[in-house]
N, C-alpha and C positions, 0 to 999 in steps of 0.2 A: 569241301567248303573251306576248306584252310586252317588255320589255325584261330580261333575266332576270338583269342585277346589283339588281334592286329587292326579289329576293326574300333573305329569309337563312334561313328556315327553312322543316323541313319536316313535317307531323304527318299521322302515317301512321295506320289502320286496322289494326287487328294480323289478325284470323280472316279469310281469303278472300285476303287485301292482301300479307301479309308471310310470312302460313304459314296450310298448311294441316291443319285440325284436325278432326276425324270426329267429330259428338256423333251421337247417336242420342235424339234428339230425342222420338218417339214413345214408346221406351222410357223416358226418364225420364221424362214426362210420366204413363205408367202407376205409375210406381213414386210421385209427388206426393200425383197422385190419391186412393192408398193410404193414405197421412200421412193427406191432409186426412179422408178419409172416418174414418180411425180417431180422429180430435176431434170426428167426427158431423157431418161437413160432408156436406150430401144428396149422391150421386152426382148427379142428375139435373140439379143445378145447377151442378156442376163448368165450367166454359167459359174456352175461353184465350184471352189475347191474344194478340195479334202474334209477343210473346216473355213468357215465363214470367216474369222480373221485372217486366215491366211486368202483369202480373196478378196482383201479391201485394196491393195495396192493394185491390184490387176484392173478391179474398177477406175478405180482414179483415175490410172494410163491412159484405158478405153476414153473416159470422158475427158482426158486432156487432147485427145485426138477428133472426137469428137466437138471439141470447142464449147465444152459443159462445163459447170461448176462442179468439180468433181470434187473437193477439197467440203465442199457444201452439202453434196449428196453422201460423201464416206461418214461426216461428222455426223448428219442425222441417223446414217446407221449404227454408230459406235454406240450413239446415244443408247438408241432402243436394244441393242443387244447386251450392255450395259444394265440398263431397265431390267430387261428379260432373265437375267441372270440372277441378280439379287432375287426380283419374285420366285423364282426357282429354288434360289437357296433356303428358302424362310421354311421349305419341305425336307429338308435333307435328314437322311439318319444314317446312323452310322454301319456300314456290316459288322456284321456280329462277329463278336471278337476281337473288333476294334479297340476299341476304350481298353481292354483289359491287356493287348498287347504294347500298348506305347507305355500302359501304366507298368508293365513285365520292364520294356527296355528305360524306361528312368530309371527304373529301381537299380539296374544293373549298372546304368553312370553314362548311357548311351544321349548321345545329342542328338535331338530329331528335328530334321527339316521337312515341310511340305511344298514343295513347287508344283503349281498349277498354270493351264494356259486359261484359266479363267480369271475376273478382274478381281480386284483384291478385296472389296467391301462382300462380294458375292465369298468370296472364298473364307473368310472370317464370320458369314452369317452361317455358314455351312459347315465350318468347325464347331462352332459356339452350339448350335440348335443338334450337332449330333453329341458335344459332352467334349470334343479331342484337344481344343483350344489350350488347355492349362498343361499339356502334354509336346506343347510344339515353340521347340526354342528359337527356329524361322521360319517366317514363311515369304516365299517370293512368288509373287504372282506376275501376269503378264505385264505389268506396266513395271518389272522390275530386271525387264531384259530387250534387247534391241533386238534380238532373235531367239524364237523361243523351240521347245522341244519339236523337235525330234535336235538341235541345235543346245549342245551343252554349255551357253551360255549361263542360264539360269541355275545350273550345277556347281558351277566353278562360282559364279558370286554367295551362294549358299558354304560352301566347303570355307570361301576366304572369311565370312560372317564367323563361322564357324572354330574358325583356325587351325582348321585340318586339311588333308591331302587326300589325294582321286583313291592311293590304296588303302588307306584306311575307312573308306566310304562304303555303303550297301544301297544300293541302290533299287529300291520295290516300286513295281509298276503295273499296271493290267494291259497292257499296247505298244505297240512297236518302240514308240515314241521314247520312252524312256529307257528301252533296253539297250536302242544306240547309241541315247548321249552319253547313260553310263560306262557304257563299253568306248567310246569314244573318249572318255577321261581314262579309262581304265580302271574302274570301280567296280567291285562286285556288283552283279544283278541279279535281282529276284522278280519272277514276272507271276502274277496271280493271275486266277480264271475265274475272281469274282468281280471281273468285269466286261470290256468291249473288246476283250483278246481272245483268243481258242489258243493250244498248245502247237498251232503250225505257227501262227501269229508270235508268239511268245518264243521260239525254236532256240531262237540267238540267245536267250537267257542264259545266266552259267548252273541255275534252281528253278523249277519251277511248282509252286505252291496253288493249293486250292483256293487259298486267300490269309491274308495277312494274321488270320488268330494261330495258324501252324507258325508262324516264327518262334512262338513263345517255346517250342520243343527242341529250338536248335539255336537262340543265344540267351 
């Protein structure tokens, strides 16, 4: 792990990392679907990405080829997934060990950030309702980057908030996503398994943790 007065801060993953949050994915997905078809988007061509924001410009395209109001039917989905997110969040709790690890790394002089690709009111109702909010000195959510994770975008405007640098950074996450941007800045990374990751998922990691209440035994 290195020497561990080189690090000062720390930039968490919020869904899987710091709380856990139950979307029902499939169902919204069905309810999208719905939107877009009612702007006349063909079912048949419906297909998702990875994650649902990253397949809103693909639609658009589609419906600009198409000769659709694509700009119309992407807005009504923002909305609702938007919607969907906050109602989501009003459930959130934290994994255990939470609250007591970022309150470890304040004590210690540590600067924590949280970057989410979730929108920012959802991400503040979901800090707040699990307790972490008073423990988190930024948070940047997805309307706070033009490209977001697996894209260290959202790392580099957090660190300059911050006014620190990639090597003095820790980087904690449950999924691929953040173990590249980290390593793409060149930040230490920490991949937990108390979330949407397994340990082949999390490989590239430089640590890997059962979930973020073990940090408090190694800074």
């Amino acid at each position: 792990m290195g020497d561990q007065t080189m690090y000062d801060t720390f930039i968490f993953d919020l869904d899987g990392t710091l709380v856990t949050l139950e979307m029902d994915f499939k169902a919204l997905r069905k309810e999208l679907e719905e939107i877009l078809c009612s702007h006349g988007f063909p079912e048949d061509k419906i297909a998702w990405d990875i994650s649902i924001v990253d397949s809103l410009d693909l639609f658009r395209e589609e419906m600009a080829i198409l000769k659709l109001d694509g700009d119309s039917a992407v807005n009504d989905v923002i909305a609702r997934v938007y919607e969907y997110e906050v109602e989501r969040a009003e459930h959130t709790v934290a994994i255990p060990g939470a609250r007591e690890t970022l309150s470890h790394l304040r004590d210690k002089g540590y600067k924590i950030a949280v970057a989410t690709r979730n929108n920012k009111d959802a991400a503040l109702v979901s800090l707040e309702n699990a307790g972490l909010l008073p423990y988190v000195d930024t948070l940047l959510s997805r309307e706070d980057a033009e490209r977001l994770k697996p894209h260290p975008d959202q790392f580099e405007r957090a660190l300059k908030r911050l006014g620190t640098t990639p090597e003095k950074a820790i980087v904690v996450g449950d999924y691929t996503y953040e173990i590249t941007a980290g390593k793409t800045l060149g930040c230490l990374t920490i991949g937990v398994l108390s979330g949407g990751g397994n340990e082949d998922d999390l490989k590239e990691a430089d640590i890997i943790v059962e979930s973020v209440a073990e940090l408090q035994h190694f800074f």
